[in-house]
C-alpha positions as CSV (number, residue, x, y, z in Angstrom):
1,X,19.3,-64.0,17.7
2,X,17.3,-61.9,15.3
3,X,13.6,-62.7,14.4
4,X,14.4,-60.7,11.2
5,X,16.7,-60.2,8.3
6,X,18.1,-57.1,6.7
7,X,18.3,-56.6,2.7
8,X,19.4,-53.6,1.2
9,X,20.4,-53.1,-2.7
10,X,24.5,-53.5,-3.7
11,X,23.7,-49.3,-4.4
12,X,24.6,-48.6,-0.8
13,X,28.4,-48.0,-1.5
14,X,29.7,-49.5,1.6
15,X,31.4,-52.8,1.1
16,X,30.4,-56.5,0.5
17,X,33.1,-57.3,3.8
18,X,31.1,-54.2,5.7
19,X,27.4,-56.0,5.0
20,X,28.7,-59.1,5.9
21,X,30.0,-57.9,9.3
22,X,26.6,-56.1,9.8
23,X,24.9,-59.1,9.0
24,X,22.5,-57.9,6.1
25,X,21.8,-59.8,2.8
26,X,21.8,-58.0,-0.8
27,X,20.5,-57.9,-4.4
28,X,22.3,-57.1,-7.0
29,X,21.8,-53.9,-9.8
30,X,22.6,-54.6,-13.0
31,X,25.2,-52.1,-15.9
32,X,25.6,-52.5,-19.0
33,X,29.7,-51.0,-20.6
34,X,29.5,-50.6,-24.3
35,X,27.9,-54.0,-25.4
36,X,29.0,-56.0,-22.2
37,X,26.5,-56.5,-19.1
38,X,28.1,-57.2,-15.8
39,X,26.5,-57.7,-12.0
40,X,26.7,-55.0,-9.6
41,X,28.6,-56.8,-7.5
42,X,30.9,-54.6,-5.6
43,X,33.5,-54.7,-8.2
44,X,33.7,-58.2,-8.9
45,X,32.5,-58.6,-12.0
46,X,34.1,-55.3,-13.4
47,X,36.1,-53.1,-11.3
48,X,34.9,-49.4,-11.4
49,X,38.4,-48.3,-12.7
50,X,37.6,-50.4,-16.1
51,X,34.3,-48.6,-16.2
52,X,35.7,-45.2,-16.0
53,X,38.7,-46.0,-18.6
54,X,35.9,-47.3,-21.0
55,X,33.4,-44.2,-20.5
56,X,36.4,-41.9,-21.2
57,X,36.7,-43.7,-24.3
58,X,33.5,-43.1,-25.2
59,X,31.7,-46.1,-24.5
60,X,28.1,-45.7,-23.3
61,X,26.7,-47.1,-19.8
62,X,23.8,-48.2,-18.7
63,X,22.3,-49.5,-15.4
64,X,19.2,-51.6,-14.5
65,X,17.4,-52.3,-11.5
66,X,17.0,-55.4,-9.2
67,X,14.0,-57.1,-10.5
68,X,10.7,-58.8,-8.9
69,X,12.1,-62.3,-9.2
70,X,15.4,-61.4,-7.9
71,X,14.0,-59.7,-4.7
72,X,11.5,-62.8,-4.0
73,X,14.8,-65.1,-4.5
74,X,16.5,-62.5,-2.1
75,X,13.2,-62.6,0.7
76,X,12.4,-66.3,0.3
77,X,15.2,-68.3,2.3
78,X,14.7,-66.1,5.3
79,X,10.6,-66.5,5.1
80,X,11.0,-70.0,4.7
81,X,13.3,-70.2,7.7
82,X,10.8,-68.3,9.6
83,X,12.1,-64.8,9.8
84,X,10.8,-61.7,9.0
85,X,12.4,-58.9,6.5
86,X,13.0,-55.7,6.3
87,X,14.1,-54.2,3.1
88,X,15.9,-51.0,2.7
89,X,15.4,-49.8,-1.0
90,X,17.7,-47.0,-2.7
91,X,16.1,-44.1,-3.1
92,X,12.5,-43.9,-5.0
93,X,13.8,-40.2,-6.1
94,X,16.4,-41.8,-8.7
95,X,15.0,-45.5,-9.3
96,X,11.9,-47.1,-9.2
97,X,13.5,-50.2,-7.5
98,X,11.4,-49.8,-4.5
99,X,8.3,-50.4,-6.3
100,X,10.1,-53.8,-7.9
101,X,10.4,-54.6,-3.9
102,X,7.3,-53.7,-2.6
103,X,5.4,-56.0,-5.6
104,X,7.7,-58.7,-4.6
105,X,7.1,-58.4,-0.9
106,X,3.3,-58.1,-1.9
107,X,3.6,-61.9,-3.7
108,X,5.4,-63.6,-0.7
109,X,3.1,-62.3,2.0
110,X,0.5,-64.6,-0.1
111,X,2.9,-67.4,0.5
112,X,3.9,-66.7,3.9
113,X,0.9,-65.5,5.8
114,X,2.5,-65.5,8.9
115,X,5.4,-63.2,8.1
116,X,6.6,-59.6,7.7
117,X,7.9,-58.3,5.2
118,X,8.8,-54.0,5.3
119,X,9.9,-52.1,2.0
120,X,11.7,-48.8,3.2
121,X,12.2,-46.2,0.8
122,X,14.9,-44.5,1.9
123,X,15.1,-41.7,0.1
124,X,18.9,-41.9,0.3
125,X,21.8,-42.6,-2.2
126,X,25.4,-43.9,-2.2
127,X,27.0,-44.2,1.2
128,X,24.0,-42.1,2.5
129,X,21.7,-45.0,1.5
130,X,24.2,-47.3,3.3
131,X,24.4,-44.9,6.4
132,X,20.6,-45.9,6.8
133,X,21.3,-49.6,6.7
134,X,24.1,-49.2,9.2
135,X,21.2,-47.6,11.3
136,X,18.9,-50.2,10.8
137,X,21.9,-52.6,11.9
138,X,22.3,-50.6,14.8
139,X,18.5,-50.7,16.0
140,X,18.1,-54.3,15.5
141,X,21.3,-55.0,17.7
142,X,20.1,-52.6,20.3
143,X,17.1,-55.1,20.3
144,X,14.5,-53.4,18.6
145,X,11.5,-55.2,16.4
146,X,11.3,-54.9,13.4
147,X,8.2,-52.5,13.4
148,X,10.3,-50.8,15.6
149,X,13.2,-50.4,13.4
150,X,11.0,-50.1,10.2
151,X,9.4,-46.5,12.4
152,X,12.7,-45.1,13.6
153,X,14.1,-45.1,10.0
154,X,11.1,-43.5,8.3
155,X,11.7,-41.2,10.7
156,X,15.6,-40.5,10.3
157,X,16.2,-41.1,6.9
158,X,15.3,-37.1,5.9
159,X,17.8,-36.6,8.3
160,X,21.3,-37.9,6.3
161,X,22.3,-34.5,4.8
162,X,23.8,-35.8,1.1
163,X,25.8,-33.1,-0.3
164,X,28.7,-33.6,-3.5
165,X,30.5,-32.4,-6.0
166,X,32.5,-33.1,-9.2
167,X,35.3,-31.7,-10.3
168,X,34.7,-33.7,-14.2
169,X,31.3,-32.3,-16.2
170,X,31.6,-34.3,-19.0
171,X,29.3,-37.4,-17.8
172,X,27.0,-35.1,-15.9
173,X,26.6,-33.5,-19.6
174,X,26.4,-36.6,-21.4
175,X,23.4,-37.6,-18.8
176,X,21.6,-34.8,-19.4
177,X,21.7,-33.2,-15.9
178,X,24.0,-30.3,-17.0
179,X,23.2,-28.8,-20.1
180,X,26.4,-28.7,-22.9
181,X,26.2,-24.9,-23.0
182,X,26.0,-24.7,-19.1
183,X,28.8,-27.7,-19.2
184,X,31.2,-25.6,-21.8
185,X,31.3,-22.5,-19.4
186,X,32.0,-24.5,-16.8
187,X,35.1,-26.2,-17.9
188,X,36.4,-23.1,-19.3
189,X,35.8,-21.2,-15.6
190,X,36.7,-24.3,-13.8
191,X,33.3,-24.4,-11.9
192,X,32.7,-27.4,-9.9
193,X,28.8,-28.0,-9.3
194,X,27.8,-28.8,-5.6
195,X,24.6,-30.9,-6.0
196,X,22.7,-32.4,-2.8
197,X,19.9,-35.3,-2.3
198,X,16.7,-33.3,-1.4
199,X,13.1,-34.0,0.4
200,X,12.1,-35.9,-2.2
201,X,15.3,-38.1,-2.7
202,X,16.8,-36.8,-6.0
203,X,19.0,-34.5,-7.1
204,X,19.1,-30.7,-6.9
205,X,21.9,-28.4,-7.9
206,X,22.8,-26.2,-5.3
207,X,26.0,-23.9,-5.9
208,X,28.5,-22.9,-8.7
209,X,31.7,-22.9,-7.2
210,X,34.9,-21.9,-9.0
211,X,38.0,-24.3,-8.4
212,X,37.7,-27.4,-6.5
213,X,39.3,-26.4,-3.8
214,X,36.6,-23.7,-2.6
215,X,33.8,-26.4,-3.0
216,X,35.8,-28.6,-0.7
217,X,35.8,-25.4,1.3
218,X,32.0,-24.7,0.5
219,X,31.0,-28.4,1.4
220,X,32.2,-28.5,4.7
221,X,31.2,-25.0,5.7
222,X,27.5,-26.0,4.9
223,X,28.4,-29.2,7.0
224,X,28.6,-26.5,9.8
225,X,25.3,-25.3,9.3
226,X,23.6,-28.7,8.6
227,X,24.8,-31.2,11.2
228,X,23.3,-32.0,14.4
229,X,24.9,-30.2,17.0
230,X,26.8,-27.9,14.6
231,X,31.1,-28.0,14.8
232,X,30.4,-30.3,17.9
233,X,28.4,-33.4,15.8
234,X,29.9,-36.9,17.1
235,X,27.3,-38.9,14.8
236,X,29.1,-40.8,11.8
237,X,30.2,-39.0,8.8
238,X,31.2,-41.2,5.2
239,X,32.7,-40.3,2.0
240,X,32.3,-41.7,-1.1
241,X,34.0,-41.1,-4.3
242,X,34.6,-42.1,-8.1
243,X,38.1,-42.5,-8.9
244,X,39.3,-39.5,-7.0
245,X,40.7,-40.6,-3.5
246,X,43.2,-37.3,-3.4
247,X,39.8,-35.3,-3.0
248,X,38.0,-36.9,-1.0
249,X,40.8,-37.3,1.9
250,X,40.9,-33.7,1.2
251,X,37.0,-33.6,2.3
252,X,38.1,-35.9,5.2
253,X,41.0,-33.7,6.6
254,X,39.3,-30.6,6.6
255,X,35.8,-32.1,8.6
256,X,38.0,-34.0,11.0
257,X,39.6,-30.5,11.4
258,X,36.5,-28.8,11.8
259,X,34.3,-31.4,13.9
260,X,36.9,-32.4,16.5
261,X,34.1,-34.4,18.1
262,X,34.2,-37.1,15.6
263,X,37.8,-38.4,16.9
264,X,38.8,-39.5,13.2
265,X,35.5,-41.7,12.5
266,X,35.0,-40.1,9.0
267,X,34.6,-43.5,6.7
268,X,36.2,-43.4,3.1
269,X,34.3,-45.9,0.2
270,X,34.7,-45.4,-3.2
271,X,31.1,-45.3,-5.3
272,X,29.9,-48.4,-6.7
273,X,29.8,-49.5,-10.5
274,X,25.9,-48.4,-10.5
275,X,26.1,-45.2,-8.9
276,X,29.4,-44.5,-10.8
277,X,27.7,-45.3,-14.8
278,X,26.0,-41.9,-13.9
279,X,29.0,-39.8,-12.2
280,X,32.1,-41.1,-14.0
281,X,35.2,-40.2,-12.6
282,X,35.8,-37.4,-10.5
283,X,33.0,-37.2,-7.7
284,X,33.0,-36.8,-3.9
285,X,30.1,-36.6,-1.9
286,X,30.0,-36.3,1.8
287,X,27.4,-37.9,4.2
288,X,26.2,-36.8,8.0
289,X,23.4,-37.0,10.1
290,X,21.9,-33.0,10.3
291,X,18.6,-31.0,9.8
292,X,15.7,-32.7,8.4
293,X,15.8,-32.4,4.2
294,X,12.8,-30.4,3.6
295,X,12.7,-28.7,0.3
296,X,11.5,-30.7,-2.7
C-alpha cells in the first residue's frame, strides 16, 4: 500500500474511469456557457458537444481555476489519514492554478507537521498533462517515494513533446491568439495552424500549413524527429481532440504506421470542457515522450 496519494486537476483529459483505475484523486475547474456555470467534471455536468453547439451560436465561455479551499478539501482526508500528497498541477504556462495549490499545501503543512505535501508544475496540458500523471502512477507502483517520484517528474516533464492543430480558426480568433486579419486569410487559404507547448509551458505557433491533411502529414513527420528513439519509439503516445474524432484517428493511423514499435498503444480522449472553452471544435493534438522542450 502507498504512503502517498496522487491529485491532479480534472484538465488532464484522460478519463474519470482512467484516474480511478490509476488510483489518483481530482479537483475540479470550473466554465462558465453563456450565463450558466457548470463543474469540470468530465462531462457530467455539461457534455462538451453542448458546449461547442452553444459557442457556435455565439455564446461566450469562460473557465476558472480550482481554488485554495477546494485543494485543502482535496489534500485534507489523505493528511488526516496519514498519507502524504503529491500534486500534479496543469501547466503554470496557461493557469495560475499551481500557485492556488502550492498556497493550499503551504496552509496544511501548518496543520500537519508531520506530512508531505509536493506541488508539481508540470508544464504540460491536455492529455500531455495527464501523460505525466500516468508517470507518476507508474513510479509509485514501481515502489518509488514520493520524493522519488516528485524528482523523476521534474525531470521528464520537458520531455512530453505537445504538438496540435486545428482545422476551425474562429475560437482561436475570438481568444485572441490568432489575430482576425491573420484568421480571415487563413480560412480563405484553408491554413491549419500547428501550435506546440514550449519550455515554458504555453503556447507557441509553429507552422502554417495549407489543408488539414498536410498538417496531419506535418505532425507526424516532426513526431519522427522528436521522439525518443526516432521511427523506433515504444514509449506511449495519446491523442486528444475537440469534436473531431475522424481526424484524430487520422493522426492515429498514420503514427501507428510510422512507429511500428508502438504495437497499436496510441490512446484516443476527447479534450475536456476546460481545455475545450478555449479550442472549440475542431482540434487534435498529439502527445509522446521525445527531446527535452527547450525553447521558451
Amino acid at each position: 500500500m502507498s504512503d502517498y496519494q496522487i491529485t491532479c486537476c480534472s484538465t488532464v483529459d484522460l478519463t474519470a474511469e482512467r484516474l480511478r483505475e490509476r488510483e489518483v484523486s481530482w479537483a475540479c475547474f470550473h466554465l462558465s456557457v453563456g450565463n450558466d456555470t457548470y463543474t469540470d467534471d468530465f462531462g457530467r455536468s455539461i457534455a462538451t458537444k453542448e458546449i461547442y453547439r452553444r459557442m457556435l451560436a455565439g455564446e461566450d465561455t469562460k473557465t476558472s481555476q480550482v481554488s485554495i479551499g477546494e485543494y485543502e478539501e482535496l489534500f485534507r482526508p489523505f493528511l488526516e489519514a496519514g498519507k502524504d500528497v503529491l500534486h500534479i498541477a496543469l501547466s503554470s504556462g496557461i493557469s495560475g492554478t499551481v500557485n492556488s495549490a502550492r498556497i493550499a499545501a503551504e496552509d496544511l503543512a501548518e496543520e500537519f507537521p508531520g506530512r508531505k505535501i509536493f506541488v508539481v508544475d508540470s508544464l504540460c496540458a491536455s492529455s500531455g498533462y495527464g501523460m505525466l500523471v500516468e508517470m507518476a502512477a507508474d513510479l509509485r507502483d514501481a515502489g518509488k517515494s514520493i520524493g522519488e517520484a516528485r524528482d523523476i517528474l521534474e525531470e521528464e516533464k520537458l520531455h512530453i513533446q505537445h504538438w496540435f492543430f486545428t482545422s476551425d480558426l474562429t475560437f482561436f480568433i475570438r481568444g485572441g491568439r490568432v489575430s482576425r486579419t491573420a484568421g480571415f486569410i487563413g480560412k480563405v487559404m484553408n491554413i491549419c495552424p500547428l501550435l506546440d507547448v514550449n519550455s515554458k509551458g504555453g503556447l507557441s505557433p509553429r507552422e502554417k500549413v495549407r489543408s488539414k491533411k498536410a498538417v496531419i502529414r506535418r505532425t507526424v513527420e516532426i513526431m519522427k524527429n522528436l521522439a525518443e528513439n526516432g521511427t523506433a519509439y515504444s514509449g506511449p503516445c495519446y491523442i486528444s481532440h475537440s469534436e473531431c474524432f475522424e481526424d484524430a484517428e487520422a493522426v492515429r493511423e498514420l503514427v501507428e504506421e510510422t512507429f511500428p514499435a508502438l504495437k497499436g498503444k496510441v490512446r484516443i480522449f476527447p479534450i475536456g470542457p476546460t481545455i475545450s472553452c478555449h479550442t472549440g471544435p475542431g482540434t487534435v493534438a498529439l502527445f509522446y515522450r521525445g527531446k527535452e522542450r527547450t525553447d521558451g
